[in-house]
C-alpha positions in Angstrom: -7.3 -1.3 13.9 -6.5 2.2 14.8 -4.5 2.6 11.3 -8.0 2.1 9.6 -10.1 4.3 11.8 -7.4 6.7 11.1 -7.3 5.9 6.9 -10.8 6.0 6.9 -11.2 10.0 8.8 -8.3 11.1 6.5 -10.8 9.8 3.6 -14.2 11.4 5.0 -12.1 14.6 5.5 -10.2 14.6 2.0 -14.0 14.1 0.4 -15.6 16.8 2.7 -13.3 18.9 1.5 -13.5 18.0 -2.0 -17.4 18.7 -2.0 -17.9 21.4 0.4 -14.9 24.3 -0.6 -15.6 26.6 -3.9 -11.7 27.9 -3.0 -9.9 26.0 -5.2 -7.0 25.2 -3.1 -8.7 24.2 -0.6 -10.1 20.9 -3.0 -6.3 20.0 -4.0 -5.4 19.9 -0.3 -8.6 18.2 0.2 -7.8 15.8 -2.7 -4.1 15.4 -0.9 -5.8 13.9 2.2 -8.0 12.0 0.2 -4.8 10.3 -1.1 -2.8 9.9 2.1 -5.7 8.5 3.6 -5.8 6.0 0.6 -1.8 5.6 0.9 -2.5 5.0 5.0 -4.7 2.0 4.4 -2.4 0.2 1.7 0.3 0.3 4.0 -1.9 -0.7 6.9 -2.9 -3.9 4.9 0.9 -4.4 3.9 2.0 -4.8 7.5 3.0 -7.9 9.8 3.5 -7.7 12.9 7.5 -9.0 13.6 7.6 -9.7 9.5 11.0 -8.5 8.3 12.3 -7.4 4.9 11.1 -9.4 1.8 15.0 -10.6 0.9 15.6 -14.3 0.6 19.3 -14.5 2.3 21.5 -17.9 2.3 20.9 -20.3 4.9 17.1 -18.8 5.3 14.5 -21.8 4.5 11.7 -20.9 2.0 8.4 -21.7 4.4 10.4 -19.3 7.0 10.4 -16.7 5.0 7.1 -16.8 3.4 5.7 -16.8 7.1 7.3 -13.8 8.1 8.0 -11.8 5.3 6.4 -8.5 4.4 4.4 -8.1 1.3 6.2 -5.6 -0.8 3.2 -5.4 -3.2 1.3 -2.5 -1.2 4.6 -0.7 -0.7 5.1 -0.8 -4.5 2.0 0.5 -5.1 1.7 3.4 -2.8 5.5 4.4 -3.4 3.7 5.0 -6.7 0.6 6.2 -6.1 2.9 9.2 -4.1 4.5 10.0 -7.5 1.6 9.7 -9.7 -0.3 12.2 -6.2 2.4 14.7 -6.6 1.9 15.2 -10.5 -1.8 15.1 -10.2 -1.2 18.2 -7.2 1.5 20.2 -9.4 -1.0 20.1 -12.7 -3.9 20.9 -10.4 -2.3 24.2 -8.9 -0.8 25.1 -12.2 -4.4 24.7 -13.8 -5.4 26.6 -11.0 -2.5 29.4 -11.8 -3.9 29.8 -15.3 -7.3 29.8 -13.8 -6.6 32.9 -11.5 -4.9 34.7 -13.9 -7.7 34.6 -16.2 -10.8 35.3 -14.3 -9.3 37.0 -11.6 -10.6 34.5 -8.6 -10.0 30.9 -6.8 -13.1 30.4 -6.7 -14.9 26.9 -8.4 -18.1 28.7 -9.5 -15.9 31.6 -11.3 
């Protein structure tokens, strides 16, 4: 429960800071705790408590490891999400590079 008390103030924190900065770096750090608040809940919703690693070994029955086994799904998907996070951030800051260099200010409203 904690985990999605904790996802959710990452989230409120990552879109107050989305909306309420003109400083443009401020929004892509904003934007990056948007994200880790998003990646916090997928993994939250991935775990089970005593569940082990989703490998099928000899001599392990099917129903046991269904019961206990992780779902890799939401692991997949936020190992992903981290890559796609990091490209969003590294276009954002050099858009925001460009940006400075042409009006002379971070600021949003220019």
């Amino acid at each position: 429960m904690m985990t999605y008390i904790a996802s959710l103030a990452f989230v409120i924190l990552g879109t107050y800071a989305i909306i309420s900065k003109e400083n443009l770096i401020k929004k892509v750090i904003g934007l990056g705790v948007f994200t880790t608040g998003i990646h916090l809940l997928l993994i939250s919703l991935g775990y089970r408590s005593l569940g082990i690693a989703p490998i099928l070994l000899s001599g392990m029955g099917l129903s046991y490891f269904s019961s206990t086994a992780v779902d890799p799904l939401p692991q997949a998907l936020v190992l992903t999400s981290i890559v796609i996070s990091l490209s969003v951030t590294a276009l954002a800051l050099a858009l925001i590079i460009k940006n400075h260099r042409m009006t002379g200010t971070l600021e949003a409203s220019g």
